[in-house]
C-alpha positions as CSV (number, residue, x, y, z in Angstrom):
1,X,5.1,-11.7,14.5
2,X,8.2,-10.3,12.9
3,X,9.5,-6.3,12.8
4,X,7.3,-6.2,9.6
5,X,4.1,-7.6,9.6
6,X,0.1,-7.2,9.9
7,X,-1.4,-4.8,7.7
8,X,0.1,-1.9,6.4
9,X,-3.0,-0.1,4.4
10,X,-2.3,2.9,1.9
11,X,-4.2,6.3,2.9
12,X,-5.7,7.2,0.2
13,X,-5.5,11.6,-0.2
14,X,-8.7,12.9,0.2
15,X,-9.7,16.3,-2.0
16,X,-12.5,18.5,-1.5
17,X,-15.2,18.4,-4.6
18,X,-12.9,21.9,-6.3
19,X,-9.5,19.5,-6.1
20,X,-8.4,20.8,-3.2
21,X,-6.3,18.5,-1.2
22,X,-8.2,18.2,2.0
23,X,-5.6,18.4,4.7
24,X,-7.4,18.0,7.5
25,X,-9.5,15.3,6.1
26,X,-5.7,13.7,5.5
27,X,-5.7,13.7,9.3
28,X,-8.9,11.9,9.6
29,X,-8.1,9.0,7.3
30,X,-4.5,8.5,9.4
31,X,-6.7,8.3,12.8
32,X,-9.7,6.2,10.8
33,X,-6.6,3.3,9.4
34,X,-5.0,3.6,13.2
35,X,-8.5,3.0,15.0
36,X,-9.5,0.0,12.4
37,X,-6.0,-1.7,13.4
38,X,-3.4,-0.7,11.1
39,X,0.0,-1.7,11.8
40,X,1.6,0.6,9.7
41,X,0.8,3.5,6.9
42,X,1.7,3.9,3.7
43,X,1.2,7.3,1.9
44,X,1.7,8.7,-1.7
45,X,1.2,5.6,-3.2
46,X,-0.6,4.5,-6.6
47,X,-3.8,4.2,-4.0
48,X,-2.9,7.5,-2.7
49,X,-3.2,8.9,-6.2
50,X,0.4,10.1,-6.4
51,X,0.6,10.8,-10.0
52,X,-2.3,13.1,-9.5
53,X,-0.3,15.5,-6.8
54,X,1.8,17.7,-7.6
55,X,5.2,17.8,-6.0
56,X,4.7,20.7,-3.8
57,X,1.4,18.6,-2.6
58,X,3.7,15.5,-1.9
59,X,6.3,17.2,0.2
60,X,3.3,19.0,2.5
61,X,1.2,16.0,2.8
62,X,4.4,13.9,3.6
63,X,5.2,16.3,6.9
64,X,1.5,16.5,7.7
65,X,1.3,12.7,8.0
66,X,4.6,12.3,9.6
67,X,4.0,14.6,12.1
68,X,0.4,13.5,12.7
69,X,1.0,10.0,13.6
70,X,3.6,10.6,15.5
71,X,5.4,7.4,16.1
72,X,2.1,5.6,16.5
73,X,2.8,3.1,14.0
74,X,5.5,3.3,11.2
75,X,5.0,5.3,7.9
76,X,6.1,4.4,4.3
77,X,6.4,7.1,1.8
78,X,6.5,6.0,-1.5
79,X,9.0,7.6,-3.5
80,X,8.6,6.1,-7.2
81,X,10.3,8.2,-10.1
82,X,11.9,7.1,-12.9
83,X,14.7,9.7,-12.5
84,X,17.2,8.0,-10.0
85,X,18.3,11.2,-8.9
86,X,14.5,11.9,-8.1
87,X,13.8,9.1,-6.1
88,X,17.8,9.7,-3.9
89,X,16.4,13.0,-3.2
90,X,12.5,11.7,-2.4
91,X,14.0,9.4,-0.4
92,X,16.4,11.9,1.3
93,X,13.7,14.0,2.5
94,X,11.8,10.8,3.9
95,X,13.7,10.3,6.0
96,X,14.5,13.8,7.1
97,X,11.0,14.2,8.1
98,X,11.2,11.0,10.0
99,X,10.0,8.4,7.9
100,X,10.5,4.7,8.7
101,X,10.2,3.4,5.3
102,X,10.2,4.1,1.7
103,X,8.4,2.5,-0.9
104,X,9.8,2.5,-4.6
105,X,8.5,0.5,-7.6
106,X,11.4,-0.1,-10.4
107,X,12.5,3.1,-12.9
108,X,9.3,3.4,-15.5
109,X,7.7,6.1,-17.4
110,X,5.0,4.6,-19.5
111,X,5.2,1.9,-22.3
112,X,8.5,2.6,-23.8
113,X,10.8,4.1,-21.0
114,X,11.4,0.7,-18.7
115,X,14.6,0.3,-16.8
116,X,16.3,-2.7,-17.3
117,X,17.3,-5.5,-14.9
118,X,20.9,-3.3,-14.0
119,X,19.0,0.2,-14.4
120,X,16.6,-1.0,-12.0
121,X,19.0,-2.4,-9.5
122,X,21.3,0.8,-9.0
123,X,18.3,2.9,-8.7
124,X,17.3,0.4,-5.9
125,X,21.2,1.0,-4.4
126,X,21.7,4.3,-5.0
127,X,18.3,5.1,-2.8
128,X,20.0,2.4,-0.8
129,X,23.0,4.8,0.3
130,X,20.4,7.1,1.8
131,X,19.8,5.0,5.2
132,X,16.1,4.4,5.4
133,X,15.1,0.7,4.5
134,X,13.4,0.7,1.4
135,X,9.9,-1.3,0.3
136,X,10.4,-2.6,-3.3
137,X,7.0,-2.5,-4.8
138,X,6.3,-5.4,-7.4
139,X,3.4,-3.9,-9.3
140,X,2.1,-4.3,-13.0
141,X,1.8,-0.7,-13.2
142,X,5.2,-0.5,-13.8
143,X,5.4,-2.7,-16.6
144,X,9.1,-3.8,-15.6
145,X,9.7,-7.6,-14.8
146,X,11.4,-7.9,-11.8
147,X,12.4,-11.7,-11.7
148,X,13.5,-13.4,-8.4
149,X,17.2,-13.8,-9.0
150,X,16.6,-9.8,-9.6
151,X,15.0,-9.5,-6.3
152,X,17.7,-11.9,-4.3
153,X,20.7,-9.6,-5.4
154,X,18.9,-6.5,-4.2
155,X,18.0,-8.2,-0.5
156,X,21.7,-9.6,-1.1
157,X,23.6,-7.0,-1.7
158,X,21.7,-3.8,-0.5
159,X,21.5,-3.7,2.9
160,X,18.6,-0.8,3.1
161,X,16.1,-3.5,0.5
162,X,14.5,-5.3,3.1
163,X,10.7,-5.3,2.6
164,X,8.9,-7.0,-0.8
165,X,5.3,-5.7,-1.6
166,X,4.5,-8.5,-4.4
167,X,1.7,-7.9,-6.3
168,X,2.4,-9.3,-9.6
169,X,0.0,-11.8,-11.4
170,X,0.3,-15.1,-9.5
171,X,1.8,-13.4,-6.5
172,X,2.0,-16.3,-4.2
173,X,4.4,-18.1,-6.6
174,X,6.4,-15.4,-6.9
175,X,6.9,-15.2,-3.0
176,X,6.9,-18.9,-2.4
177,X,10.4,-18.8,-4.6
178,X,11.7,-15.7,-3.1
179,X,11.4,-16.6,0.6
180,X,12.6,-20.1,0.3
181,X,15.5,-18.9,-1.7
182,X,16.4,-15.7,0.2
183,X,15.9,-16.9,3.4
184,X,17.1,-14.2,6.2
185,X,17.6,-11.7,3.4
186,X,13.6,-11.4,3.0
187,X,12.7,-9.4,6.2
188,X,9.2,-8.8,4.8
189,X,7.7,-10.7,2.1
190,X,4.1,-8.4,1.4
191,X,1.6,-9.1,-0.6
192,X,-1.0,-6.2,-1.9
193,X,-4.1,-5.6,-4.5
194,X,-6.5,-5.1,-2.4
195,X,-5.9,-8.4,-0.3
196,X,-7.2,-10.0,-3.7
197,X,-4.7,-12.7,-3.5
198,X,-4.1,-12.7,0.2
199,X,-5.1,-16.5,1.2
200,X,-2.6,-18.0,-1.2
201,X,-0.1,-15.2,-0.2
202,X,-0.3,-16.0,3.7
203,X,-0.1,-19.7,2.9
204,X,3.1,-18.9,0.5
205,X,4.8,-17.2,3.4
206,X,3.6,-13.7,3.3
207,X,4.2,-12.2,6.8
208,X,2.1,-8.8,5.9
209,X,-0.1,-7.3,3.6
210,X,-0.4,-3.4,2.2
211,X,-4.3,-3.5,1.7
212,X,-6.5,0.0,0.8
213,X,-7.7,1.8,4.3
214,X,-11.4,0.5,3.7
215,X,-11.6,-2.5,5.8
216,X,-8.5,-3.3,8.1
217,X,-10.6,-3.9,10.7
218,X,-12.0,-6.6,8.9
219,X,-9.1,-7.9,6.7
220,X,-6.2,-8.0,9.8
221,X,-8.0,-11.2,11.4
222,X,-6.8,-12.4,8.4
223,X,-3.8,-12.3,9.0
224,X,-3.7,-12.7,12.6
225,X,-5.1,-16.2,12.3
226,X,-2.8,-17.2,9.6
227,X,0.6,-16.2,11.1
228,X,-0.7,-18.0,14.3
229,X,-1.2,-20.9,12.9
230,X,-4.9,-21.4,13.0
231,X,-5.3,-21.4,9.1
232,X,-9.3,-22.3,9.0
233,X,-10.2,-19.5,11.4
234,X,-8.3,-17.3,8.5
235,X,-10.5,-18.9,5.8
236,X,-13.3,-18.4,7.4
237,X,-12.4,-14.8,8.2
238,X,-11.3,-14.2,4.4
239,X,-14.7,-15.9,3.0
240,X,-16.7,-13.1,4.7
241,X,-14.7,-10.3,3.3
242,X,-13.7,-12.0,0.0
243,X,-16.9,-10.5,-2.1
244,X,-16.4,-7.0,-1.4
245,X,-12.3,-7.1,-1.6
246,X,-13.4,-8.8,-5.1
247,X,-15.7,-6.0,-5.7
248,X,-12.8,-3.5,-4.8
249,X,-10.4,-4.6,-7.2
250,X,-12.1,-5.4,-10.3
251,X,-15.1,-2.7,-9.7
252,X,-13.7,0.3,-7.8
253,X,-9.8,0.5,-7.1
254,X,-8.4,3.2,-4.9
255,X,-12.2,5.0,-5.0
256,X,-13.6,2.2,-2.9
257,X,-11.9,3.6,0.5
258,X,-12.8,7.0,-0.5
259,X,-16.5,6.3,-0.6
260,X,-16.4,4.1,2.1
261,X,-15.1,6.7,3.8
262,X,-17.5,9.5,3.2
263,X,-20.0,7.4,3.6
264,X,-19.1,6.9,7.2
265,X,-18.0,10.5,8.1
266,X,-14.8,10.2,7.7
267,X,-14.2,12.6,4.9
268,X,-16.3,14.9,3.2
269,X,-15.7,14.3,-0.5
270,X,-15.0,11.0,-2.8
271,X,-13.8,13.3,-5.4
272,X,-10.6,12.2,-7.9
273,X,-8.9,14.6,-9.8
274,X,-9.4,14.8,-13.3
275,X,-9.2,12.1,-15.8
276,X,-10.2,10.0,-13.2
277,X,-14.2,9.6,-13.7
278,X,-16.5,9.2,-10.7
279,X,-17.7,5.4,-9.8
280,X,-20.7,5.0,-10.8
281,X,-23.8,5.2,-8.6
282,X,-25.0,2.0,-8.8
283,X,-21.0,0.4,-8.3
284,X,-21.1,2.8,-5.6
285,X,-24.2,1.7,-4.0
286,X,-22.9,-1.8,-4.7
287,X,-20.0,-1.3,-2.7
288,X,-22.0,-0.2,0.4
289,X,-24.3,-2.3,0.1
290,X,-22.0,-4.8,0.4
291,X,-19.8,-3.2,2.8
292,X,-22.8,-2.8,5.9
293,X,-23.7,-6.1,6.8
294,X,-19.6,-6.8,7.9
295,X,-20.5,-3.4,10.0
296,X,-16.9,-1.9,9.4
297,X,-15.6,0.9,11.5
298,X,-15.4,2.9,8.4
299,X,-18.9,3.3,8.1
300,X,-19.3,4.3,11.7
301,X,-15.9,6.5,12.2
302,X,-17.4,10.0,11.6
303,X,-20.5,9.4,12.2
């Protein structure tokens, strides 16, 4: 395997049923992702629910996870803001705190407030000239195209861009192009969603995949298989976790690791900070209904 690779879930942030950020229910899910396999973290992310935290919460629940895994595997904080000077100072205090990795998506602020192509890119450098090597997250959230020849000149020319989380619609395309095309400069090609797309990503060239924290016990066989070669034992490993990765994305989202997990003792509350609305029940039950017969560690962690 290479520096980057494997999977590298997002924790999701887990709240008590007032709002309260849970702290030491934060701690569970970072031991919960390490004990199901994980080969890396990545916090504050749109699975994390970072544009429901406040930036106060951010900066303590960035040490807290720092400091808690302590070295066990690297951690990505994701540091999106469409203010450059936001992100530089995000970033800044990354990598203060120790973090190996940053993870940005491109400068955005709703439907009208896009950065373009060159906006985009010095936001990517400028964060850059901070020292910490830097994820570029390729998500529709963002609403900002970020073409391959965009993508080459920021692995080109910025030495800190060196991992690609691609999750854009036909993903495997996307990083079929990039890697044959960048060649050395691609360190990390990623794909994400929820594993949605993760078949055609691996066979693409995808080396890693940032998944949610509900099954990586279950999804990193996956991978294994595939990056050693023995691509029907990955099929066969993907078939029997594709129906509730489907369920995830197009049912549940970033709630799916958060029942998952208090379901199996990990934390003690699903809850998602208002306008969020709860899953319903019967999704819910779905999802662990679903979820039992591949007997994840999630569902036995805590209890």
């Amino acid at each position: 395997m290479t520096q980057y690779s494997g999977i590298w879930p997002v924790a999701p942030t887990p709240f008590f049923d007032d709002g309260a950020v849970d702290f030491d229910g934060m701690k569970r899910v970072l031991d919960c992702l390490i004990d199901q396999g994980a080969d890396g973290i990545c916090i504050l992310a749109n699975f994390s629910e970072q544009f429901l935290i406040s930036d106060a919460e951010r900066d303590a629940l960035a040490r807290l996870c720092v400091e808690h895994i302590a070295g066990r595997v690297p951690i990505i904080v994701t540091i999106s803001h469409f203010a450059t000077q936001i992100a530089v100072e995000r970033a800044r205090f990354a990598k203060e705190i120790g973090a190996d990795i940053v993870m940005m998506m491109p400068p955005y602020h709703g439907a009208l407030l896009k950065g373009n192509a060159q906006q985009s890119f010095e936001q990517f450098a400028a964060v850059g000239e901070v020292g910490i090597p830097i994820m570029v997250q390729d998500a529709p959230l963002s609403g900002v195209e970020l073409p391959v020849p965009l993508l080459l000149r920021m692995a080109r020319e910025i030495e800190m861009v060196k991992l690609f989380k691609i999750e854009c619609p036909r993903a495997s395309n996307k990083l079929r192009a990039l890697i044959a095309e960048g060649r050395e400069a691609i360190e990390a090609p990623f794909d994400g969603e929820e594993a949605i797309t993760l078949l055609a990503d691996l066979d693409a060239g995808a080396t890693g995949s940032m998944t949610s924290g509900m099954i990586v016990d279950q999804i990193k066989p996956v991978i294994t298989h595939h990056l050693a070669g023995r691509i029907e034992e990955a099929t066969t490993a993907y078939g029997r976790v594709a129906m509730v990765i489907n369920h995830e994305n197009r049912q549940c989202g970033w709630q799916s690791c958060k029942a998952a997990m208090v379901a199996g003792g990990v934390i003690k509350s699903d809850y998602c900070r208002h306008p969020i609305e709860p899953l319903h029940p019967e999704i819910k039950s779905r999802l662990i209904d679903l979820l039992k017969p591949l007997d994840p560690l999630v569902l036995r962690w805590g209890v």
